[in-house]
C-alpha positions as CSV (number, residue, x, y, z in Angstrom):
1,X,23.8,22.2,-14.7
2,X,23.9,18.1,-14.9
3,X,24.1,16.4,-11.7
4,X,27.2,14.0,-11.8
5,X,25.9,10.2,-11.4
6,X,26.3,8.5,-8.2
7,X,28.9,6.2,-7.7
8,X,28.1,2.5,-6.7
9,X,28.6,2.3,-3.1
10,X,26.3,5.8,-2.9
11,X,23.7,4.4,-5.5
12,X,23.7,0.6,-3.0
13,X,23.4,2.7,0.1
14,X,20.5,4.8,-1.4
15,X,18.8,1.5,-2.5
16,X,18.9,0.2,1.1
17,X,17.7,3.5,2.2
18,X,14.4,3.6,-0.1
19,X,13.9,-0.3,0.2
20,X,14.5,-1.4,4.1
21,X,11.3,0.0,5.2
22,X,9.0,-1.1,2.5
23,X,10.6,-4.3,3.1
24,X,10.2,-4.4,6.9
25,X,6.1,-2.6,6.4
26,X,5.7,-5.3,4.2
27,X,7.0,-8.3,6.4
28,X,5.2,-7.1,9.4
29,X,1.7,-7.3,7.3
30,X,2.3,-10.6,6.4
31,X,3.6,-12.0,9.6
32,X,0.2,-10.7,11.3
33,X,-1.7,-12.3,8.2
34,X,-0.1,-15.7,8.8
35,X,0.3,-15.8,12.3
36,X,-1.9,-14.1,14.1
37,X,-5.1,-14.7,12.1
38,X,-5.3,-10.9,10.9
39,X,-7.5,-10.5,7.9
40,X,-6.8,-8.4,5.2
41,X,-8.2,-5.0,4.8
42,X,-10.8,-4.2,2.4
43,X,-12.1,-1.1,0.3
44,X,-15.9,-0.7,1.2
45,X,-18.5,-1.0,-1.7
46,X,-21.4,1.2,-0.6
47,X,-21.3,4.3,1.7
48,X,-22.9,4.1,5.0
49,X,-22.7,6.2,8.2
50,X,-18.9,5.0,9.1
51,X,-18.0,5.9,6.1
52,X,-18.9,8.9,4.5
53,X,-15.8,10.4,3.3
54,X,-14.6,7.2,1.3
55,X,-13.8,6.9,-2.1
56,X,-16.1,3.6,-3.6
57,X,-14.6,1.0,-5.7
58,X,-16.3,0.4,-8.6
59,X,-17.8,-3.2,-8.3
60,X,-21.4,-2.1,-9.3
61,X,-22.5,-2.3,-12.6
62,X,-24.1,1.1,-13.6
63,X,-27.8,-0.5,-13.7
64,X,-27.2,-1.6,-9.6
65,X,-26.1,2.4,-8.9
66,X,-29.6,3.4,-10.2
């Protein structure tokens, strides 16, 4: 059975619904970015002890891995 679309007050109050808090995450980030200082958060590149369970990004060339 088809589901009837939405109408558009139900499809602007779902937008609001899905998109406030990415919008608010989002905002708070880059206010402690600008204003406090807070540097951005990085992937690491090689495992060491802190790390163990994290999945590497793939900056090395193949020759550097061996």
């Amino acid at each position: 059975m088809a589901k009837q679309p939405l109408n558009l007050e139900a499809r602007r109050v779902r937008m609001v619904i899905v998109a406030l808090p990415i919008l608010v995450a989002s905002s708070w980030v880059m206010y402690k970015r600008i204003y406090w200082g807070e540097e951005q958060r990085q992937l690491p590149t090689r495992l060491d002890e802190n790390n163990r369970g994290v999945r590497l990004l793939d900056r090395e060339t193949p020759e550097e891995r061996q």
